[in-house]
KENU-340521 format. One line per field, with one value per residue: residue number from 1; residue in three letters; chain; x, y, z of N, C-alpha, C, O in turn. Coordinates in nm, 3 decimals. Example, Ala and Ser with C-alpha at 12.3 -4.5 7.8 and 13.67 -1.06 7.14 Angstrom:
KENU-340521
pos: [1, 2];
code: [ALA, SER];
unit: [A, A];
n.X: [1.319, 1.285];
n.Y: [-0.569, -0.225];
n.Z: [0.780, 0.708];
ca.X: [1.230, 1.367];
ca.Y: [-0.450, -0.106];
ca.Z: [0.780, 0.714];
c.X: [1.320, 1.290];
c.Y: [-0.330, 0.003];
c.Z: [0.780, 0.787];
o.X: [1.424, 1.341];
o.Y: [-0.332, 0.114];
o.Z: [0.846, 0.804];
END
This chain:
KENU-340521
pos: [1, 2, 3, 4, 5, 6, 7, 8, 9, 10, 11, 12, 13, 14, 15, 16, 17, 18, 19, 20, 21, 22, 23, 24, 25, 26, 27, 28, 29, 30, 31, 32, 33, 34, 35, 36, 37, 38, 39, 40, 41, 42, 43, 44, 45, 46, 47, 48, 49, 50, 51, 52, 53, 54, 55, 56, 57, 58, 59, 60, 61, 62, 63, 64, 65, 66, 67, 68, 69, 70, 71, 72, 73, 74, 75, 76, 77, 78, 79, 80, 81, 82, 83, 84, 85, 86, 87, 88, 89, 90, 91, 92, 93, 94, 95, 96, 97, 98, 99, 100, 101, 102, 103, 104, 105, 106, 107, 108, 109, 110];
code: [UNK, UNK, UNK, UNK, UNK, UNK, UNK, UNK, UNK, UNK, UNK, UNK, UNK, UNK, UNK, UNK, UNK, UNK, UNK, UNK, UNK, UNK, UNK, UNK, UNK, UNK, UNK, UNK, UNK, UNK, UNK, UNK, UNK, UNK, UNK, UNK, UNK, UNK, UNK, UNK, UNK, UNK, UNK, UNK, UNK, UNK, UNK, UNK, UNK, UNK, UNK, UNK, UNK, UNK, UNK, UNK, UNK, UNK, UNK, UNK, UNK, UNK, UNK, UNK, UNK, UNK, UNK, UNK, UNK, UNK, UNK, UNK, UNK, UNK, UNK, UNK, UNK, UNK, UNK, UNK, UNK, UNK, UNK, UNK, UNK, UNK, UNK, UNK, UNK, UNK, UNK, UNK, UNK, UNK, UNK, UNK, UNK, UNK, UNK, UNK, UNK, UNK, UNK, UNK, UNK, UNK, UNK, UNK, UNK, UNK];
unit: [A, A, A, A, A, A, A, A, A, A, A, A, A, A, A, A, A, A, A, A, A, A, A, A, A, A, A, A, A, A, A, A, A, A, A, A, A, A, A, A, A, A, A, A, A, A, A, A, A, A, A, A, A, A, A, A, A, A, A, A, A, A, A, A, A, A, A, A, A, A, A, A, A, A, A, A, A, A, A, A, A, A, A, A, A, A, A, A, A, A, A, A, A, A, A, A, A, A, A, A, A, A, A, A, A, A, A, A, A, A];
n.X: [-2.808, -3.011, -2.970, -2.991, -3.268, -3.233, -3.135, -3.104, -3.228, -3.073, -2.841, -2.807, -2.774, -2.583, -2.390, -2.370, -2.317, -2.034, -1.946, -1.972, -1.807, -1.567, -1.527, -1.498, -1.293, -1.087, -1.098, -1.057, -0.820, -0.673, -0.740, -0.592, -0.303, -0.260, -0.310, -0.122, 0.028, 0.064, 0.014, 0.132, -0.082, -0.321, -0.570, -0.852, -0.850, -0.731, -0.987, -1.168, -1.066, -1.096, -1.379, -1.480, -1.313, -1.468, -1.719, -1.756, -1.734, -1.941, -2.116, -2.107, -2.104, -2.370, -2.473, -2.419, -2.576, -2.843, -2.898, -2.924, -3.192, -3.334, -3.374, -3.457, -3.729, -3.838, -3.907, -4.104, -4.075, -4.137, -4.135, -3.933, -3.737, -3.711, -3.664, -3.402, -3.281, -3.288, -3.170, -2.933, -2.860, -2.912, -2.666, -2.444, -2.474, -2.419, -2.102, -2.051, -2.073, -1.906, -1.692, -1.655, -1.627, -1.387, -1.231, -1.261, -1.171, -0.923, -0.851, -0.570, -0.597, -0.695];
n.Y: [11.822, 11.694, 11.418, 11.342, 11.308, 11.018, 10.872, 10.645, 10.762, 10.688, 10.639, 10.963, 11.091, 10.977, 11.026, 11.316, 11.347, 11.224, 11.428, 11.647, 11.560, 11.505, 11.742, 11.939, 11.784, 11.913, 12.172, 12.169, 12.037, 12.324, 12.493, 12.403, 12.404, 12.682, 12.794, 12.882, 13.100, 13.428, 13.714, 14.020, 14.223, 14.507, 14.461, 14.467, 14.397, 14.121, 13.986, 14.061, 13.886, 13.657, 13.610, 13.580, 13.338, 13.180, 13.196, 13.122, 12.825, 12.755, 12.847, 12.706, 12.430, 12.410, 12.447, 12.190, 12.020, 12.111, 12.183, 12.003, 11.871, 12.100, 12.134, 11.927, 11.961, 12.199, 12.080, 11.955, 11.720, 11.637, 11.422, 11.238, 11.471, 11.531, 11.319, 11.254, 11.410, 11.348, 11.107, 11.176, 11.370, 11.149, 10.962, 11.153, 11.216, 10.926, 10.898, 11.090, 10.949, 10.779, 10.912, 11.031, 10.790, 10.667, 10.824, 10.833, 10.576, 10.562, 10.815, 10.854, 10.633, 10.786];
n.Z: [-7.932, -7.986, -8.009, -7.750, -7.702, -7.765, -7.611, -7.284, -6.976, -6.772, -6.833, -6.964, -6.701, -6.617, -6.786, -6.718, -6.450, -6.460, -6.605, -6.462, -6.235, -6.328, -6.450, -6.143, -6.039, -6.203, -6.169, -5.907, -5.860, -5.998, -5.810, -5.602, -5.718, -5.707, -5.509, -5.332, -5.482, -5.440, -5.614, -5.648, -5.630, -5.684, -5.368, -5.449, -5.741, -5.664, -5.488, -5.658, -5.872, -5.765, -5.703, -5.953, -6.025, -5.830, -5.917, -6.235, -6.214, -6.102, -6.257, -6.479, -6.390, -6.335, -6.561, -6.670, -6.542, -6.540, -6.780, -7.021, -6.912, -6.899, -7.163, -7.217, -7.102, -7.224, -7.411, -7.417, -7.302, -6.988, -6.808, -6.863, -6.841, -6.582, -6.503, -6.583, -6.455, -6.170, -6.217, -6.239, -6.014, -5.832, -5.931, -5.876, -5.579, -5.519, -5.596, -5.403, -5.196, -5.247, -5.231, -4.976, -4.804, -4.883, -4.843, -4.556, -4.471, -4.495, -4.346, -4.019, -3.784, -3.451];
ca.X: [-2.898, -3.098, -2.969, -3.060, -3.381, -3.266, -3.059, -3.206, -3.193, -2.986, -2.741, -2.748, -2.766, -2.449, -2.296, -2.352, -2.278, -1.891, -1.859, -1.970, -1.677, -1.434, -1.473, -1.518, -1.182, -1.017, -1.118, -1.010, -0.655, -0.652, -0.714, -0.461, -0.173, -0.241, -0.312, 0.022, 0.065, 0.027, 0.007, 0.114, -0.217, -0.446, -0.676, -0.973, -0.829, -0.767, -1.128, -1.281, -1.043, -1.162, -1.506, -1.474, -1.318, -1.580, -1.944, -1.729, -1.730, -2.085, -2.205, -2.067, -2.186, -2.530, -2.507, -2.375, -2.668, -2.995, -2.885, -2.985, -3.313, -3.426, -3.394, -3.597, -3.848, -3.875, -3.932, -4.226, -4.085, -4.110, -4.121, -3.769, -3.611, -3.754, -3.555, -3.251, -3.279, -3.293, -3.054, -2.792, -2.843, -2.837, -2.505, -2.372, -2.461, -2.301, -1.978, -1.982, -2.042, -1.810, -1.564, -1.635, -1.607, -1.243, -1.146, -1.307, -1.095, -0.742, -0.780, -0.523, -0.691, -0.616];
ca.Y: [11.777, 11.554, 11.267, 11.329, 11.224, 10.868, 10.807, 10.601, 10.886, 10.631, 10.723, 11.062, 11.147, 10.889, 11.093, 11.444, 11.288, 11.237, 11.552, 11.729, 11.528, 11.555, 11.934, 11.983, 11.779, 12.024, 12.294, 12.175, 12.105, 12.428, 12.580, 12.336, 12.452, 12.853, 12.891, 12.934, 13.268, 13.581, 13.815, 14.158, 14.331, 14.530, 14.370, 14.475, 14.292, 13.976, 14.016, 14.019, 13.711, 13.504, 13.590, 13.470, 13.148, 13.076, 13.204, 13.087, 12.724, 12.755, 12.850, 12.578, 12.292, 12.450, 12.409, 12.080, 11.962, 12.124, 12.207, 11.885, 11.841, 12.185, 12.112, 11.827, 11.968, 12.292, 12.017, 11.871, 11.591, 11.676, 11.286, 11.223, 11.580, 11.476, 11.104, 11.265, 11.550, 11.217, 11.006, 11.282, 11.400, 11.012, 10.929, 11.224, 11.147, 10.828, 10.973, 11.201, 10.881, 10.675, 10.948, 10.996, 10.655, 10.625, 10.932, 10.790, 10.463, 10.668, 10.902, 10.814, 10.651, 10.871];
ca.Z: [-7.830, -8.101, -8.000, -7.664, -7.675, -7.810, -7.485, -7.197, -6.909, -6.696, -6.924, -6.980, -6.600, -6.546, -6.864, -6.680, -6.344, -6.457, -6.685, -6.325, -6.167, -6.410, -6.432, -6.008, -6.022, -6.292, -6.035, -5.728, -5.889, -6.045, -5.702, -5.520, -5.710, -5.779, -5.357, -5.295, -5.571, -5.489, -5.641, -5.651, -5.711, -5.551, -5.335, -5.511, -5.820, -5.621, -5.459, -5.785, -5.967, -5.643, -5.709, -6.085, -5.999, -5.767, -6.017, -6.361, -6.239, -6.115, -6.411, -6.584, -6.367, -6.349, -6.709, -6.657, -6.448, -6.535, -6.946, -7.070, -6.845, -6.960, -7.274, -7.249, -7.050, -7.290, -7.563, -7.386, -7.226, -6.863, -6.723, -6.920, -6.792, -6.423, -6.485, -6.615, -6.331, -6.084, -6.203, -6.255, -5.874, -5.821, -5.922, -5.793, -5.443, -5.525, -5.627, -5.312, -5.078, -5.266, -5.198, -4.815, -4.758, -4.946, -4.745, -4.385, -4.416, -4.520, -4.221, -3.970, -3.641, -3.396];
c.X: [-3.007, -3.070, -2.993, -3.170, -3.404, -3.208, -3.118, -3.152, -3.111, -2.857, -2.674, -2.761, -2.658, -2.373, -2.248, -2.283, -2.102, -1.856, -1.846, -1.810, -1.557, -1.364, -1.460, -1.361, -1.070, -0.984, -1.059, -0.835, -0.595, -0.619, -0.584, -0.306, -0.200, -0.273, -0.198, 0.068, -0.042, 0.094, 0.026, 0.033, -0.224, -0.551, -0.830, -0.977, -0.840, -0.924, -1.214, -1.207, -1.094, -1.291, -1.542, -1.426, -1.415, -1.720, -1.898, -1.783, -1.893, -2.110, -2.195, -2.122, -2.310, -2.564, -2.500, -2.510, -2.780, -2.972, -3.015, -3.158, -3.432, -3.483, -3.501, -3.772, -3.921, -3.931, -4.088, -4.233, -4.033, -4.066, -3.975, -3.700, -3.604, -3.644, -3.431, -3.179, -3.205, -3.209, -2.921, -2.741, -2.810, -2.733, -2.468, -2.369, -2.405, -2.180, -1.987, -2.000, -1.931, -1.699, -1.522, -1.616, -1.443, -1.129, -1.180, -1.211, -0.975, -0.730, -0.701, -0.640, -0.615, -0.666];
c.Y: [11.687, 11.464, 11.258, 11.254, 11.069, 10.773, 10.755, 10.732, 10.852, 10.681, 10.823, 11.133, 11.073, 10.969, 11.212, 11.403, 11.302, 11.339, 11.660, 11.679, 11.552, 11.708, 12.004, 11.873, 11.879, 12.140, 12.281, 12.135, 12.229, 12.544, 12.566, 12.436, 12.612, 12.897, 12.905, 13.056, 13.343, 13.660, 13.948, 14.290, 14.369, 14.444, 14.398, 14.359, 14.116, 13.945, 13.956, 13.881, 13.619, 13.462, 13.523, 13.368, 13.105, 13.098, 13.086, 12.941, 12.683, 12.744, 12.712, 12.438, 12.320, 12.426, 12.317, 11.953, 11.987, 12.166, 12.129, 11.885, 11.931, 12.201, 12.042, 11.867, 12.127, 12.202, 11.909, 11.775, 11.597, 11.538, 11.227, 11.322, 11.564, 11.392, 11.159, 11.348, 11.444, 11.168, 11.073, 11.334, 11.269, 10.940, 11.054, 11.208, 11.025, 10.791, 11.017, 11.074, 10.823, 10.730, 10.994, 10.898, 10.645, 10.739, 10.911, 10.662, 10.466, 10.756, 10.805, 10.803, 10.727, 10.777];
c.Z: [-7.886, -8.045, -7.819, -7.617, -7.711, -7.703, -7.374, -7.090, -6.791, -6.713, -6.936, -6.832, -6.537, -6.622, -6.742, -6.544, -6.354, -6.517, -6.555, -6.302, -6.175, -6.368, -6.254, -6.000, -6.078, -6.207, -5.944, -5.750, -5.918, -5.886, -5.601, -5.576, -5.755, -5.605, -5.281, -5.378, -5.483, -5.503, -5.587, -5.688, -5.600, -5.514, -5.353, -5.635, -5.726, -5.580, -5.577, -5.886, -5.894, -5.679, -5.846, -6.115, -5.932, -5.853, -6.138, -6.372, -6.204, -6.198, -6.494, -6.534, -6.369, -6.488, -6.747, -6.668, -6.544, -6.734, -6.974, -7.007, -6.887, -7.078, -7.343, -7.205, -7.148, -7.429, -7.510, -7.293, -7.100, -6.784, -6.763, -6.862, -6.627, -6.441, -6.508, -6.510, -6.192, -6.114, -6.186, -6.072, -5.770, -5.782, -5.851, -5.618, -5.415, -5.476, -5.458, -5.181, -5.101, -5.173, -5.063, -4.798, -4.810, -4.873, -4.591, -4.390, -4.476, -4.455, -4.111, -3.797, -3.550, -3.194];
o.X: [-3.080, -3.169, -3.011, -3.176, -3.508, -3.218, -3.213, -3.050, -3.075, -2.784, -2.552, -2.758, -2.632, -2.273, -2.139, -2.166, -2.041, -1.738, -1.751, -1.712, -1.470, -1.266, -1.415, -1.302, -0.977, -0.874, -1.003, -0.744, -0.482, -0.531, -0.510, -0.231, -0.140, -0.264, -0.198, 0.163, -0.163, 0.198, -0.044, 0.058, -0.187, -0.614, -0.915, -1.057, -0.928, -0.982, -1.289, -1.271, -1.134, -1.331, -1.619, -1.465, -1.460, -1.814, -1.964, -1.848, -1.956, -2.137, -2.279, -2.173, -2.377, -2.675, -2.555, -2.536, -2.813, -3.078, -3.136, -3.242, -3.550, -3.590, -3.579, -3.880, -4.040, -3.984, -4.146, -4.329, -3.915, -3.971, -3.912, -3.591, -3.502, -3.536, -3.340, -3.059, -3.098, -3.125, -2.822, -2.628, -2.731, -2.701, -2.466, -2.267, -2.349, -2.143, -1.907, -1.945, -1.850, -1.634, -1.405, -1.521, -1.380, -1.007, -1.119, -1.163, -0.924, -0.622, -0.744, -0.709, -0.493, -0.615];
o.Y: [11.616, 11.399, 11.145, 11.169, 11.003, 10.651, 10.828, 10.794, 10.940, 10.744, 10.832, 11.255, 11.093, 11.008, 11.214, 11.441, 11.374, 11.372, 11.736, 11.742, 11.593, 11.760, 12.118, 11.924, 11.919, 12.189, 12.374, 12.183, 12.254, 12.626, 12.648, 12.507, 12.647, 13.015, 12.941, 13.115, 13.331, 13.693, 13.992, 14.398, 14.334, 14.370, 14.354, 14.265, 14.030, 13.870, 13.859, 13.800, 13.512, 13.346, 13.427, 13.298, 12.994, 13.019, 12.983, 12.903, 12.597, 12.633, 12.643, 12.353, 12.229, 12.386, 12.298, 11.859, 11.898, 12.169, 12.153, 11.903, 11.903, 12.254, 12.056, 11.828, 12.156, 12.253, 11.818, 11.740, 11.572, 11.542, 11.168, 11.286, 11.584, 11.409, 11.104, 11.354, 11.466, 11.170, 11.027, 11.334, 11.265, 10.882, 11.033, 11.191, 11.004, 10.715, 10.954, 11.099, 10.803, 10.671, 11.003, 10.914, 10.589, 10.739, 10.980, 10.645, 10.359, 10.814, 10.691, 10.883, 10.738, 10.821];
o.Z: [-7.816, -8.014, -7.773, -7.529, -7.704, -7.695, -7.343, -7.118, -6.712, -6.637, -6.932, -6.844, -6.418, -6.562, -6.686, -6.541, -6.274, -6.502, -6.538, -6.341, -6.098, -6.316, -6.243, -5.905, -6.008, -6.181, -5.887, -5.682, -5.877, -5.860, -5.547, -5.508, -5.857, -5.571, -5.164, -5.327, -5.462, -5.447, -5.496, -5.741, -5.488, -5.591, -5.277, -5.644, -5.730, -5.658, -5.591, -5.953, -5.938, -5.690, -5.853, -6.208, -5.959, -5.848, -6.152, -6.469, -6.266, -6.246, -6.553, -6.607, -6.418, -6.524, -6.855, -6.742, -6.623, -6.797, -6.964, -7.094, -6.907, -7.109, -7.437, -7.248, -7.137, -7.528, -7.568, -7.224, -7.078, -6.705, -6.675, -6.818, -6.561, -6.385, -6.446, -6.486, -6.134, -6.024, -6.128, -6.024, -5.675, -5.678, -5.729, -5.551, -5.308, -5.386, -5.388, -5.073, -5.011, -5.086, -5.026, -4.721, -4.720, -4.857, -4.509, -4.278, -4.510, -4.461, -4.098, -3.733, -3.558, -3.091];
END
């Protein structure tokens, strides 16, 4: 995380921005093809694997997102973990218009 602080925060909130994406794509394939199994468990077991696919990946983008920012802002530099906080939420709203818009003009008119 050293070299963190040598990155403009355009940067490292466009970095986190696609490692989010990446990994919230990883996920949403992962879910695509495993919602057709099931399993022969009890439904307590299923219950609780559901609930740890849905916190696990939390966790991980939460760590994704606010890591870096905390880092910075535990190191003093609150106006850099703010900018990286910002640009990171930024692009991501971006991303999530780009990808309504690419999915609004590929629905069929009806």
């Amino acid at each position: 995380m050293k070299s963190l602080a040598k990155l403009n925060p355009t940067l490292v909130g466009l970095i986190q921005t696609l490692a989010v994406t990446v990994y919230c794509a990883v996920v949403a394939i992962f879910f695509y093809y495993t919602a057709g199994v099931t399993p022969d468990l009890p439904e307590g077991i299923v219950i609780f694997m559901i609930l740890m696919l849905l916190v696990f990946p939390a966790g991980v983008t939460g760590f994704l997102v606010f890591g870096p920012p905390a880092y910075l802002a535990l190191n003093k530099e609150i106006k850099r973990s703010l900018s990286v906080l910002g640009f990171t939420f930024l692009f991501s709203g971006l991303i999530i218009l780009i990808l309504m818009t690419v999915i609004a003009l590929n629905l069929p008119a009806s």
